[in-house]
DOKEGU-323763 format. One record per residue: residue number from 0; residue in three letters; y, z, x of N, C-alpha, C in turn. Coordinates in nm, 4 decimals, padded with zeros to 6 digits. Atoms other than C-alpha are relative to their C-alpha. Last residue first. Layout:
N
[NUM,ala,[Y,Z,X],[Y,Z,X],[Y,Z,X]]
...
***
This chain:
218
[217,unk,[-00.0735,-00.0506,-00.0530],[-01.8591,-04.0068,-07.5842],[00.0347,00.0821,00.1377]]
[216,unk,[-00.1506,00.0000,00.0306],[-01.9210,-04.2952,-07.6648],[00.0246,00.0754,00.0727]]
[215,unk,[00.0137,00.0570,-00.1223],[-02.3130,-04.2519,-07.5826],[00.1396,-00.0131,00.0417]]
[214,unk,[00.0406,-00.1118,-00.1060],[-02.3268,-03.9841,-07.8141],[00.0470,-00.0780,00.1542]]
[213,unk,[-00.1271,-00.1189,-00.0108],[-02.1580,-04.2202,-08.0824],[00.0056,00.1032,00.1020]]
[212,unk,[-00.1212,00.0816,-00.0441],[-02.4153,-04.4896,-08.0083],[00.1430,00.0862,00.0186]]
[211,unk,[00.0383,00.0280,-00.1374],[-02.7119,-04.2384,-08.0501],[00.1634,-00.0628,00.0850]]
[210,unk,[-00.0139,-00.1397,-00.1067],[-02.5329,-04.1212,-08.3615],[-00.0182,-00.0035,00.0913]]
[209,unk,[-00.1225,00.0119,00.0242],[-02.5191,-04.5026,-08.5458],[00.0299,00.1693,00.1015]]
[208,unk,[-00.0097,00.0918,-00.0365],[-02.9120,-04.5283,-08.4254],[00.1778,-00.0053,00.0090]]
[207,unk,[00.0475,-00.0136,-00.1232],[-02.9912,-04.2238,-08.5862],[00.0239,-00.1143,00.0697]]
[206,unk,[-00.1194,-00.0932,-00.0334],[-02.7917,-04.3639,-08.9196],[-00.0310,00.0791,00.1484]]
[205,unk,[-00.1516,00.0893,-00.0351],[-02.9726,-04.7240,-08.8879],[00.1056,00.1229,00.0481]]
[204,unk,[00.0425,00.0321,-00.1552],[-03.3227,-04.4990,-08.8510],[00.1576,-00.0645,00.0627]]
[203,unk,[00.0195,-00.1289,-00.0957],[-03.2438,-04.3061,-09.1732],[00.0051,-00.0515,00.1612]]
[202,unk,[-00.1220,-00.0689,-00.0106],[-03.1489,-04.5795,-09.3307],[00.0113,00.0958,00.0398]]
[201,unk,[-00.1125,00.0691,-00.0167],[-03.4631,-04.7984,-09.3176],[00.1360,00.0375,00.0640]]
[200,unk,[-00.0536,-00.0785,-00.1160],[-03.6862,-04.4932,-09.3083],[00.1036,-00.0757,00.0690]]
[199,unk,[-00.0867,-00.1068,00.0660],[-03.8203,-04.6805,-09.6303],[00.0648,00.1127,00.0715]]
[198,unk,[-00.1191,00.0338,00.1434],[-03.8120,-05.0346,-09.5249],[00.0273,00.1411,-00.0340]]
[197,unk,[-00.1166,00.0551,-00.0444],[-03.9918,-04.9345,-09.1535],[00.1491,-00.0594,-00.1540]]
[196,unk,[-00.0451,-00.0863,-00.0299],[-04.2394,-04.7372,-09.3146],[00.1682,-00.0757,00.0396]]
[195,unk,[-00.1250,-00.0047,00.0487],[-04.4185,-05.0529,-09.4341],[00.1162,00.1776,-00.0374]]
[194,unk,[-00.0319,00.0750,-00.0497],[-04.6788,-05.0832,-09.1633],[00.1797,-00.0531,-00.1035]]
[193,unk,[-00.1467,-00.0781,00.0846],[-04.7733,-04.7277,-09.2249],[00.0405,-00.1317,00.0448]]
[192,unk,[-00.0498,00.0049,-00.1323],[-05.1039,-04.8759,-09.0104],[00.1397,00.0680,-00.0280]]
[191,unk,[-00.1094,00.1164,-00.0568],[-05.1909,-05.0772,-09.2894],[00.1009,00.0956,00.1203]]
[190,unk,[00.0581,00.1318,-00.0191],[-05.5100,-04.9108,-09.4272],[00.0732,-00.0872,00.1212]]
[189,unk,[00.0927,-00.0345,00.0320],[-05.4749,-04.5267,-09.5257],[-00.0683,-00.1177,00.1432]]
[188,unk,[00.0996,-00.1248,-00.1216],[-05.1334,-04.4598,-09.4523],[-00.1411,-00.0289,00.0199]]
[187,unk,[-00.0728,-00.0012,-00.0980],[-05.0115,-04.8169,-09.6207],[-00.0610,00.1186,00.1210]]
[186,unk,[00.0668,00.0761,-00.0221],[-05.2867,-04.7776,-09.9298],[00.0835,-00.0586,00.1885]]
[185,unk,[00.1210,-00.0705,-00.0315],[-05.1939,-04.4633,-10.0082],[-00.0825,-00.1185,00.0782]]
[184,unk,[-00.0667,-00.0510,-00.1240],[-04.8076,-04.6167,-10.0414],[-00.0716,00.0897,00.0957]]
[183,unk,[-00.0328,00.0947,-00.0756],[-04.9506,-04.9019,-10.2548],[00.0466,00.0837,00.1201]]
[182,unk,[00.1296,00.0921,-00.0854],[-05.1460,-04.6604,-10.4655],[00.0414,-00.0941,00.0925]]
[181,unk,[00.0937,-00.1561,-00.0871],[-04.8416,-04.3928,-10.5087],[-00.1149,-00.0889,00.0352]]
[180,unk,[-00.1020,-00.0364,-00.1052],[-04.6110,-04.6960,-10.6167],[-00.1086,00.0576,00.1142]]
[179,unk,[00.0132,00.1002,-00.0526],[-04.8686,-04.8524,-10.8987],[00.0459,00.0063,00.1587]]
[178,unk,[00.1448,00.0615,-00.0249],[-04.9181,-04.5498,-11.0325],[-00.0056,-00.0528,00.1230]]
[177,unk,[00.0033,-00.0630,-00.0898],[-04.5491,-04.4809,-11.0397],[-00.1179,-00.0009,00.0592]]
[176,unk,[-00.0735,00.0243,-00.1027],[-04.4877,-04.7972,-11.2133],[-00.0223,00.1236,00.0942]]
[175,unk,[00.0410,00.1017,-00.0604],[-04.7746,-04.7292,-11.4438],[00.0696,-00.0259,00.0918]]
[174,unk,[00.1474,-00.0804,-00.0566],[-04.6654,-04.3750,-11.5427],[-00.0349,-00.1405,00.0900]]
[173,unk,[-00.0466,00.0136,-00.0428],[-04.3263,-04.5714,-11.6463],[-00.1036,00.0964,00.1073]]
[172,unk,[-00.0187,00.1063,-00.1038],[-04.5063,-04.7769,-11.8393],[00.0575,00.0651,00.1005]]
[171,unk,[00.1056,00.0580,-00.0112],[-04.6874,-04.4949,-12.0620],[00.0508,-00.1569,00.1531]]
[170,unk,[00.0409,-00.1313,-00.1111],[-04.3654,-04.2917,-12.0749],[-00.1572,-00.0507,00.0460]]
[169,unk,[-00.0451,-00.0009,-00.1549],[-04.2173,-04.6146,-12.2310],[-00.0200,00.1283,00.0919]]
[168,unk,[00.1174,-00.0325,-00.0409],[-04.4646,-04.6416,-12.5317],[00.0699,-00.0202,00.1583]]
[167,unk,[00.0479,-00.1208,-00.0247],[-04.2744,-04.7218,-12.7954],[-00.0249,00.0612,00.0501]]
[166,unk,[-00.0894,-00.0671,00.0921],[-04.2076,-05.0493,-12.7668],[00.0359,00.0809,-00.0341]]
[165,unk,[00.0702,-00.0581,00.1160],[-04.4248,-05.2071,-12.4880],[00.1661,00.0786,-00.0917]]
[164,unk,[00.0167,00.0432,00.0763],[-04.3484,-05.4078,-12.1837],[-00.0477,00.0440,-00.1661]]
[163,unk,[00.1024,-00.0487,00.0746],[-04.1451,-05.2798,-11.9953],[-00.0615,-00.0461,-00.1107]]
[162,unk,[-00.0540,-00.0253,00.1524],[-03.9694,-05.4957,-11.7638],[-00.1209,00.1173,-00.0558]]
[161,unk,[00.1485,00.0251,00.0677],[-04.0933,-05.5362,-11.3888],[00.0691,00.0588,-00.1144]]
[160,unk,[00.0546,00.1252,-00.0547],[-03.8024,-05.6835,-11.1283],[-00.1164,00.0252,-00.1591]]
[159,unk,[-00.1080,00.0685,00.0016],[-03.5356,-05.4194,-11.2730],[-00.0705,-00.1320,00.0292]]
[158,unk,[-00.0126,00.0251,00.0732],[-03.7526,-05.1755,-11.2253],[00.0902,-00.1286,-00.1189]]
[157,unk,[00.1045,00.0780,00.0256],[-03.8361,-05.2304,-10.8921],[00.0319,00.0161,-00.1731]]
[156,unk,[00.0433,-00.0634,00.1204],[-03.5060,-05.0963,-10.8028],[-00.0982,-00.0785,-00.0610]]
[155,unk,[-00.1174,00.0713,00.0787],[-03.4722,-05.2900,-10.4531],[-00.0425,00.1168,-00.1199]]
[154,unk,[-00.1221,00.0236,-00.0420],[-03.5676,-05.1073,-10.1019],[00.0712,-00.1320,-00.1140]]
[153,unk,[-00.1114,-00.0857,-00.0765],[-03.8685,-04.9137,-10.1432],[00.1405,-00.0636,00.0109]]
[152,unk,[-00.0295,-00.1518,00.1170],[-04.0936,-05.0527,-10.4405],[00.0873,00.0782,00.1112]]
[151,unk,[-00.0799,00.0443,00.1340],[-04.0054,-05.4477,-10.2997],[00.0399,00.1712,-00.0195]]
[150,unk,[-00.1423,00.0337,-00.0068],[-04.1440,-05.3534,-09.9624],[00.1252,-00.0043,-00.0789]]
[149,unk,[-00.1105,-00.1455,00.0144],[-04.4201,-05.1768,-10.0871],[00.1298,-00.0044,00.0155]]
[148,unk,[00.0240,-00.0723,-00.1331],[-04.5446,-05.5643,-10.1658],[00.0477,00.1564,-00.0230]]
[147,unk,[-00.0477,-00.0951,-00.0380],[-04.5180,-05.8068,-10.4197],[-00.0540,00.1090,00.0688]]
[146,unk,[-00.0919,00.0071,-00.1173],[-04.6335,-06.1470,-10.4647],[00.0852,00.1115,00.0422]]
[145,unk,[00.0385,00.1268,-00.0568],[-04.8032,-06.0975,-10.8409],[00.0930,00.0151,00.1243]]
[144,unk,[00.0164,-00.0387,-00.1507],[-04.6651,-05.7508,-10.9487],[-00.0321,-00.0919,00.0919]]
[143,unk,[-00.1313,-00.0319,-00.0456],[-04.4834,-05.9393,-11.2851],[-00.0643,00.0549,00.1316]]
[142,unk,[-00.0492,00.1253,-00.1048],[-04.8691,-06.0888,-11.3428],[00.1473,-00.0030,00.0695]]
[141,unk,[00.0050,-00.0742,-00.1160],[-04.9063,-05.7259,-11.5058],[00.0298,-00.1291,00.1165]]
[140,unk,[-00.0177,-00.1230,-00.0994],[-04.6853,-05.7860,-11.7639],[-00.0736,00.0038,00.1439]]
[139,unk,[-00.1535,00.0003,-00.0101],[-04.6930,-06.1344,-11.9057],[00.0785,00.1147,00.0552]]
[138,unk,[00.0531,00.0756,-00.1427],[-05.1000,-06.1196,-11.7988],[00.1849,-00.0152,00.0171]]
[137,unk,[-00.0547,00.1428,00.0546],[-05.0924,-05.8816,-12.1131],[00.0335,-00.0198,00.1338]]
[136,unk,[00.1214,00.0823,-00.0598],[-05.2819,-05.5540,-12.0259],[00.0270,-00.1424,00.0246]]
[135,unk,[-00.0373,-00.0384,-00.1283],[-04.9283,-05.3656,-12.1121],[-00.1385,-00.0832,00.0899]]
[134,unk,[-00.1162,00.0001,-00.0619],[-04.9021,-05.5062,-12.4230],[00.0123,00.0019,00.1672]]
[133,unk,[00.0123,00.1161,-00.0423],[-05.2809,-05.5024,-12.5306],[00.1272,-00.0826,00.0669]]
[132,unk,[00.0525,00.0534,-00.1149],[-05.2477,-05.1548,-12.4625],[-00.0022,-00.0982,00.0620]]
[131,unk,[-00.0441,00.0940,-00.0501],[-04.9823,-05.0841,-12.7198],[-00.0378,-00.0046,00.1229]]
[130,unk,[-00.0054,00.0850,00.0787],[-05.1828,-04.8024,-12.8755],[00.0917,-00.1174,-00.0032]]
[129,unk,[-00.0619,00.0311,00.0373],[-05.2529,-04.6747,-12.5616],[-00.0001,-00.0906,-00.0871]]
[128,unk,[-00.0053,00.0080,00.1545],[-05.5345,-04.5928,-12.4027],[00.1305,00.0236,-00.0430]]
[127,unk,[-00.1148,-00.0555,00.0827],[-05.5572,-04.7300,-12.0814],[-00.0641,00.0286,-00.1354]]
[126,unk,[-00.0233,-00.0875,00.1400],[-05.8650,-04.7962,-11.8615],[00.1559,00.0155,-00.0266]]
[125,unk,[00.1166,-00.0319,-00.0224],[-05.9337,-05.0522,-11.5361],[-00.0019,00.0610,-00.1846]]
[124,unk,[00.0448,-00.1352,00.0793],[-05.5849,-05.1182,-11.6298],[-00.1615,-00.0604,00.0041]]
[123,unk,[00.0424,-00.0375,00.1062],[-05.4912,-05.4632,-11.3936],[-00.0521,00.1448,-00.0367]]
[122,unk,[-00.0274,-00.1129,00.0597],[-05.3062,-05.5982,-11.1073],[-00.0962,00.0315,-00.1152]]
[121,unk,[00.0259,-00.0080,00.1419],[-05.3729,-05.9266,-10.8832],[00.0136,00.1457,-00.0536]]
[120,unk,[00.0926,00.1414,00.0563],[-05.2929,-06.0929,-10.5338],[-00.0072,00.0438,-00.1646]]
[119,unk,[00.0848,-00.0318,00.1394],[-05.0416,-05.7625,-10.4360],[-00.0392,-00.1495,-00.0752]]
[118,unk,[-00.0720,00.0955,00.1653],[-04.9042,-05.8337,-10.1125],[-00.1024,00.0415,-00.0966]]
[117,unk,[-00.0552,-00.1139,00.1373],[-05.0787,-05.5299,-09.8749],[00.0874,-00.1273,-00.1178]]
[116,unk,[-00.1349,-00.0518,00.0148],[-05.0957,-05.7287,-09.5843],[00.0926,00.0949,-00.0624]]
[115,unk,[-00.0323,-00.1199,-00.1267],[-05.4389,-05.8082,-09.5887],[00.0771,00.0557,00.0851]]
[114,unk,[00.0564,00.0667,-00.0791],[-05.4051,-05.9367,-09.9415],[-00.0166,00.1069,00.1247]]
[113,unk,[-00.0539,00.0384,-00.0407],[-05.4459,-05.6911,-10.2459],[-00.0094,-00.1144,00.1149]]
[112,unk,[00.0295,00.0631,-00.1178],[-05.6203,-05.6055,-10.5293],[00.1212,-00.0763,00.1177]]
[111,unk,[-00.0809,00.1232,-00.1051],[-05.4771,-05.3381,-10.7121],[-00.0757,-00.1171,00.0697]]
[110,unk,[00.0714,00.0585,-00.1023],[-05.6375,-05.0947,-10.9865],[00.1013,-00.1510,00.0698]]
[109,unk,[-00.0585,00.1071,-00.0207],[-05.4980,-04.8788,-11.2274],[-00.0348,-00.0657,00.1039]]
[108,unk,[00.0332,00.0519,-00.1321],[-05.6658,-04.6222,-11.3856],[00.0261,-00.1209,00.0319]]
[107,unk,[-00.0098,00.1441,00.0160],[-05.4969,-04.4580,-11.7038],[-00.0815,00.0028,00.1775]]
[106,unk,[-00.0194,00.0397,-00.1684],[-05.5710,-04.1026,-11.8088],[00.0073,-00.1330,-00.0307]]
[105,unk,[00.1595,-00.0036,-00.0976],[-05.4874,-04.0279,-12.1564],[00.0620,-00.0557,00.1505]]
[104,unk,[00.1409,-00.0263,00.0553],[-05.2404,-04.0585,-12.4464],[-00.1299,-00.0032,00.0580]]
[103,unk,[-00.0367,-00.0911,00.0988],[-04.9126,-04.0711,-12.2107],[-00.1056,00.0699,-00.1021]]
[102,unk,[-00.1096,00.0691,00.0623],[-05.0436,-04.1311,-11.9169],[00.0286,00.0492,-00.1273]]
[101,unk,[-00.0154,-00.0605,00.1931],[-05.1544,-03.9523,-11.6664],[00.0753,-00.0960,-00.0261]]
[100,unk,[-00.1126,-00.0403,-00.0305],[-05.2548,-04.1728,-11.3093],[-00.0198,00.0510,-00.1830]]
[99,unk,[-00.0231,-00.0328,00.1479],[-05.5919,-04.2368,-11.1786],[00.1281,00.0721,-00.0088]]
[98,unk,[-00.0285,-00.1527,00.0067],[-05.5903,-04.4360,-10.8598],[00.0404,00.0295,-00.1541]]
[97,unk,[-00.0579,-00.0416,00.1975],[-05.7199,-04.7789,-10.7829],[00.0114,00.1257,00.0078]]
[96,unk,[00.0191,-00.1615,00.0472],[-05.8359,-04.9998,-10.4933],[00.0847,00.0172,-00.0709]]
[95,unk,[00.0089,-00.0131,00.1793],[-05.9163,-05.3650,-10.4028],[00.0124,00.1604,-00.0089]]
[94,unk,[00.0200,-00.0863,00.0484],[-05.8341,-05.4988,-10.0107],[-00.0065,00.0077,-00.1558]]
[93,unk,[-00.0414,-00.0264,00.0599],[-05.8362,-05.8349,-09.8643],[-00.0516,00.1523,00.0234]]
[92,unk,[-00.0916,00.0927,00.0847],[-05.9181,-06.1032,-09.6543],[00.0946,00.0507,-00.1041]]
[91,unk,[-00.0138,-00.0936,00.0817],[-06.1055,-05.9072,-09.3681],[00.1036,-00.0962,-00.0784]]
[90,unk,[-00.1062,00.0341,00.0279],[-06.2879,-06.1835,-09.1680],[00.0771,00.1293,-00.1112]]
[89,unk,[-00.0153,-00.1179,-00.0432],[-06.6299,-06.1129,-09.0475],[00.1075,00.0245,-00.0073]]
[88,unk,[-00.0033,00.0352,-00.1697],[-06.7401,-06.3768,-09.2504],[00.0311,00.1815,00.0233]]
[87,unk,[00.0936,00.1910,00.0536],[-06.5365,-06.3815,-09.5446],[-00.0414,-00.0168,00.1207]]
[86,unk,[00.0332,00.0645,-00.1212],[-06.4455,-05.9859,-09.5879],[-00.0727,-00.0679,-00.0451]]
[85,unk,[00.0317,00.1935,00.0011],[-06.2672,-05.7749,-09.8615],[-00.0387,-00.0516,00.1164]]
[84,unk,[-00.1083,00.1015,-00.0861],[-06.2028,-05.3828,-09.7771],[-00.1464,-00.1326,-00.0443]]
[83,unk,[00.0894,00.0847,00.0109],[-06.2983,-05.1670,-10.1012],[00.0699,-00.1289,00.1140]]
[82,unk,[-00.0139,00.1450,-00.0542],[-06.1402,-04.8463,-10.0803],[-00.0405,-00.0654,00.0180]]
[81,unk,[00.0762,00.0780,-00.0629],[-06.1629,-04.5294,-10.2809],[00.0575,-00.1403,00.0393]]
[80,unk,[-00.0023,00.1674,00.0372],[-05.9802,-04.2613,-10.3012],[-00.0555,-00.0867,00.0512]]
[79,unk,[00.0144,00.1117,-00.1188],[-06.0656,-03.9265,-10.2335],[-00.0155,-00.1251,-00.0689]]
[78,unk,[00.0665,00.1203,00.0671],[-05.9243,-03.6388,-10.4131],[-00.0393,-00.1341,00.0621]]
[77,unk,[00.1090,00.0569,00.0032],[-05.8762,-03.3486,-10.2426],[-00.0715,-00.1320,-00.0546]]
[76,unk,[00.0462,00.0339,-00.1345],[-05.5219,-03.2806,-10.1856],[-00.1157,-00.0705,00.0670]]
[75,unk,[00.0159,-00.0780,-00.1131],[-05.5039,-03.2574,-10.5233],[00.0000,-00.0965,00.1152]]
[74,unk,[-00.0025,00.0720,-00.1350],[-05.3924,-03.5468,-10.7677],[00.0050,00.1009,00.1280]]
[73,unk,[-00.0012,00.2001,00.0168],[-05.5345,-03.4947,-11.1253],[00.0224,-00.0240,00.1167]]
[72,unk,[00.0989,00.0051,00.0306],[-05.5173,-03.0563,-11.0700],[-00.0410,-00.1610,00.0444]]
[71,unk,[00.1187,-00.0647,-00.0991],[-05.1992,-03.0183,-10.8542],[-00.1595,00.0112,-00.0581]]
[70,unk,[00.0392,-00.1141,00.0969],[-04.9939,-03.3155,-11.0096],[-00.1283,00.1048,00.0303]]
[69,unk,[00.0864,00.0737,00.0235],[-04.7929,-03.4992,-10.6929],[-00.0669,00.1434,-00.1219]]
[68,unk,[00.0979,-00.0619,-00.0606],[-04.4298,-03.4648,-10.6530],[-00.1495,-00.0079,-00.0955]]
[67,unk,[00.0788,-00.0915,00.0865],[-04.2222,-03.7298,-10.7035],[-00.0928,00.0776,00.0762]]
[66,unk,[-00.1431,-00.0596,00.0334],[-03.9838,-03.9601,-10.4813],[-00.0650,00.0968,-00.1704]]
[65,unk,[00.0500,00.0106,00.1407],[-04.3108,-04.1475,-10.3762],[00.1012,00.0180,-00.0995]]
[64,unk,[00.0130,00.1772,-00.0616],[-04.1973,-04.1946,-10.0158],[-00.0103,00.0324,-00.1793]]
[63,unk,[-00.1248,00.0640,-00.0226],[-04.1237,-03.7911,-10.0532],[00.0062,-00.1865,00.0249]]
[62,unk,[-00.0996,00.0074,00.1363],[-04.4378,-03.7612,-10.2127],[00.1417,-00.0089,00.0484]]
[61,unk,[00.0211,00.0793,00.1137],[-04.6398,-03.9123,-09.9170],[00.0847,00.0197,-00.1632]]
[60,unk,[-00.0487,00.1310,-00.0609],[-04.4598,-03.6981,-09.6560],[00.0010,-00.1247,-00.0886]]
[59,unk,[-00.1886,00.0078,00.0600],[-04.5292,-03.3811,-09.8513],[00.0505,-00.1383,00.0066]]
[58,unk,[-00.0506,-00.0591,00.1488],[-04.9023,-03.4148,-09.8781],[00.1653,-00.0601,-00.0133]]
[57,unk,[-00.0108,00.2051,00.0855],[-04.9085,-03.6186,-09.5356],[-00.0004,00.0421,-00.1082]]
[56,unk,[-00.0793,00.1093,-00.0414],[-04.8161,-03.2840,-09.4009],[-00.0039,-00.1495,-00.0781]]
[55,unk,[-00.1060,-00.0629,00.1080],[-05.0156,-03.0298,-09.6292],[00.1125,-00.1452,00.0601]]
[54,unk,[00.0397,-00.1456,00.0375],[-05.3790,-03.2533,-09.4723],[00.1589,00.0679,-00.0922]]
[53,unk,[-00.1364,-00.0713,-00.0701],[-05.3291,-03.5379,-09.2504],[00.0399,00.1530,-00.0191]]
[52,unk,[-00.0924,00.0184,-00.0547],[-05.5901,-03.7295,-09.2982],[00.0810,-00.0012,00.0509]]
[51,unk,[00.0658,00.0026,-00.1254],[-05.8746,-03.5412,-09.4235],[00.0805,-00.0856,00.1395]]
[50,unk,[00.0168,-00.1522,-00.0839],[-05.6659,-03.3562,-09.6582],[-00.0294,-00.0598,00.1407]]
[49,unk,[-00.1247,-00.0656,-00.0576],[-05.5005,-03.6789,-09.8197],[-00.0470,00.1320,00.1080]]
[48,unk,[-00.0503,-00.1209,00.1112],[-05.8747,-03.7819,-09.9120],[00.1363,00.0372,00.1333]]
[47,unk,[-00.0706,-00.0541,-00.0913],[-06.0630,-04.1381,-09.7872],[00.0753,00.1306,-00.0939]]
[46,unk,[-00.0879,-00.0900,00.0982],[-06.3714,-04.3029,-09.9459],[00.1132,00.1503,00.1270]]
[45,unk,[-00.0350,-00.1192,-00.0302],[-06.4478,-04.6121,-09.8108],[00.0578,00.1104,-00.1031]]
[44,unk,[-00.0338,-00.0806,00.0387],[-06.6451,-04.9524,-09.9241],[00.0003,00.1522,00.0881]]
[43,unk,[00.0723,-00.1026,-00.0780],[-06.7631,-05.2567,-09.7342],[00.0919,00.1166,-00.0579]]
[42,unk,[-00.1005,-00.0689,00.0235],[-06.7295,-05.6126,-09.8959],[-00.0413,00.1864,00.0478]]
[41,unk,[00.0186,-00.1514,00.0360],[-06.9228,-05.9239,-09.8430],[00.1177,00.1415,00.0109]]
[40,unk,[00.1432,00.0073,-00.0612],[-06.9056,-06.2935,-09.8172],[-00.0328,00.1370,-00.0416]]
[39,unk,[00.0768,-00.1449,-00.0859],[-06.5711,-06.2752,-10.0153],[-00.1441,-00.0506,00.0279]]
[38,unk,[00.0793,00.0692,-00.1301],[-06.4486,-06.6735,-10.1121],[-00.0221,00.1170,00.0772]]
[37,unk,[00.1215,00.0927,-00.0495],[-06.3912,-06.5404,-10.4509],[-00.0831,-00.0393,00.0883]]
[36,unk,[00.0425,00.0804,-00.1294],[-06.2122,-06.2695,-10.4230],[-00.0978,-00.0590,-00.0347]]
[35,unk,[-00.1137,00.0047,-00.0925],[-06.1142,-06.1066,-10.7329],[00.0535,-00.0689,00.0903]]
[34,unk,[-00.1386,00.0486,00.1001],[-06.3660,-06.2031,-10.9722],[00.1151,-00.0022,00.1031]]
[33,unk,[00.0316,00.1321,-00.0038],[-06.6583,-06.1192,-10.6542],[00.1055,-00.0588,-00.1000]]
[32,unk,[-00.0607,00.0599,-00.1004],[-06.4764,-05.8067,-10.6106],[-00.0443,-00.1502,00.0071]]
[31,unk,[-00.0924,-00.0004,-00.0371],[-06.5257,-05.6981,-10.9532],[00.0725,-00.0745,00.0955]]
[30,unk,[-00.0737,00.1234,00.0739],[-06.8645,-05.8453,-11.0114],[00.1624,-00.0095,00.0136]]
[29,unk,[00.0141,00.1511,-00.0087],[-06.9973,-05.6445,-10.7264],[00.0896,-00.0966,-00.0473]]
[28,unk,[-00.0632,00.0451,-00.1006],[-06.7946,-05.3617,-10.7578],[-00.0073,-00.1222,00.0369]]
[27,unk,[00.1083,00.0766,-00.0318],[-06.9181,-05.2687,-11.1248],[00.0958,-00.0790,00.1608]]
[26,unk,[00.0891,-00.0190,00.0782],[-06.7096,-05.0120,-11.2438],[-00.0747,-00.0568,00.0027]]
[25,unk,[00.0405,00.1490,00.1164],[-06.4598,-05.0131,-10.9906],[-00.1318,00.0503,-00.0802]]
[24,unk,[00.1365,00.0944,-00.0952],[-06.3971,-04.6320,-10.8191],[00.0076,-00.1142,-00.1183]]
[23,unk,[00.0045,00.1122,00.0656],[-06.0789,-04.4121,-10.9027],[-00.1062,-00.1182,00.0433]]
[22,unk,[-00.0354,00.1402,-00.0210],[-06.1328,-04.0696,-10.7553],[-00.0081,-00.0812,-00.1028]]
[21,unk,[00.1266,00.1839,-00.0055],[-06.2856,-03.7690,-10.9016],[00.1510,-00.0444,00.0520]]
[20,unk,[-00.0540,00.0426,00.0144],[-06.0945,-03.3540,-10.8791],[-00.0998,-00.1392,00.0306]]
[19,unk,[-00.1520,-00.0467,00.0005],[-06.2320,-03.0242,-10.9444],[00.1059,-00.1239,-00.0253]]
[18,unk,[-00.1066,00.0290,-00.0661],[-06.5940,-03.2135,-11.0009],[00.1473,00.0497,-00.0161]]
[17,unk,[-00.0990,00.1213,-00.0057],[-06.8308,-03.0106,-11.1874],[00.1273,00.0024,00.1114]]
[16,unk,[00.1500,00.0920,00.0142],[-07.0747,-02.7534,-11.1427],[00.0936,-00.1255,-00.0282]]
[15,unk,[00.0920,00.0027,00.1378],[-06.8411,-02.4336,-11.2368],[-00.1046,-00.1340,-00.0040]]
[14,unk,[-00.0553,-00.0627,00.0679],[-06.5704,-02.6363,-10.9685],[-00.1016,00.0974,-00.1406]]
[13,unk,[00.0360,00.0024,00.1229],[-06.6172,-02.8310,-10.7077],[-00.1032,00.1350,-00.0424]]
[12,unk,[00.0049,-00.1127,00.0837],[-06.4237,-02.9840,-10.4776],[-00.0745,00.0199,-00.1051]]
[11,unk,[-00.0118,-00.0364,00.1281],[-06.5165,-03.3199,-10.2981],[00.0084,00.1597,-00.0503]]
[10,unk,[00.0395,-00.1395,00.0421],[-06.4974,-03.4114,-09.9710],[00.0895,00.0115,-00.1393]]
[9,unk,[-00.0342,-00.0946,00.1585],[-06.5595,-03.7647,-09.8894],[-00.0324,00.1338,-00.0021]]
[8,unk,[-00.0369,-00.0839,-00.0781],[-06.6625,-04.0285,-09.6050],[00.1089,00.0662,-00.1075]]
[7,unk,[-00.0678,-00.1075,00.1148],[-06.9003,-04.2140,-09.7653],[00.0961,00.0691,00.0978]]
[6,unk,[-00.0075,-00.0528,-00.0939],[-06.9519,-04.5877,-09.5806],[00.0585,00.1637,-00.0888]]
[5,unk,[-00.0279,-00.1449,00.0397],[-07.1219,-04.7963,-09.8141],[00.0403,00.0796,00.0780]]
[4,unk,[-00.0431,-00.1356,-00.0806],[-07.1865,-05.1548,-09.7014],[00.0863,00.1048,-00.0128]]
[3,unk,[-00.0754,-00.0814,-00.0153],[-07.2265,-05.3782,-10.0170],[-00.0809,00.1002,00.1114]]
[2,unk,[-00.0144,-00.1326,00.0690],[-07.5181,-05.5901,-10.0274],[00.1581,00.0678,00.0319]]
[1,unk,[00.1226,-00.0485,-00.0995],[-07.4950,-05.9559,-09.9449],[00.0675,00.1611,-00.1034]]
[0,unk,[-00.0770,-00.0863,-00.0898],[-07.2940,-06.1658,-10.2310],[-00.0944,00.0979,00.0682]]
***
């Protein structure tokens, strides 16, 4: 695989000499994206931060899509996520990124690869700790995101599509489903153009649309 093209574009806080707030980065990108994507030629990494984007606005905007608000140390304004766009050729085939989310006995980092659509090709815990890890690592869980989109997490009860898989340990899955939410809906502003806005402004747009008609009535 040719080198990785690095593009930094990152502001970091910081704090007594340490970082205020890190990102979620692969741990070896190479081998990562080469597992992921096979037929990648090469792959060109960004680092993007809610501030530089949009700033208190896309703050709010993004947790109302999220239907949570975000945790002001773990998910400032500042934190810049990273992005790994896929390319075969000059071809973009994919994306791979990850965001750290609390979980119940620690941070978890959850990582996506996707297509260049945003479908979700593959899922997996970068880190968990949980003593029903091997539960939630189990290919019978995360292979439930296989073929899914933001589409799904806005307009059916995704819970209802992805079980939990653990026994104990349902504040640990339900961290993962929001995880999983907040990176697919970072990954829409970031990447896709808000290309799935249209499912979750769904009903907002039908009821503006039902008033226009009534104006026109009358």
């Amino acid at each position: 695989m040719k080198k990785a093209i690095t593009i930094f574009i990152i502001n970091l806080i910081v704090c007594g000499g340490l970082f205020a707030a890190v990102g979620c980065t692969l741990n070896d990108p190479d081998r990562d994206i080469r597992r992921l994507f096979p037929k990648a030629t090469n792959y060109k990494t960004e680092f993007i931060t809610i501030k530089e984007r949009g700033g208190e606005e896309l703050l709010k905007e993004t947790q109302k899509k999220l239907g949570d608000k975000f945790e002001p140390v773990y998910e400032s304004i500042d934190v810049p996520y990273a992005y790994y766009t896929v390319l075969h050729k000059k071809d973009i085939i994919g994306y791979v990124h990850g965001v750290n989310q609390k979980g119940r006995f620690g941070g978890m980092q959850l990582i996506l690869a996707t297509n260049s659509a945003g479908v979700i090709l593959d899922f997996y815990y970068q880190k968990i700790t949980s003593p029903e890890s091997k539960k939630f690592r189990g290919k019978d869980f995360t292979g439930l995101l296989k073929n899914l989109s933001l589409k799904e997490f806005y307009t059916t009860d995704i819970k209802e599509k992805i079980k939990d898989p653990s026994e104990k340990n349902s504040q640990d899955y339900h961290a993962t489903i929001r995880g999983i939410k907040k990176n697919l809906i970072l990954l829409d502003e970031f990447k896709l153009e808000n290309k799935y806005d249209k499912y979750f402004y769904k009903d907002e747009n039908k009821q503006n649309k039902e008033n226009d008609h009534e104006k026109d009535n009358d």
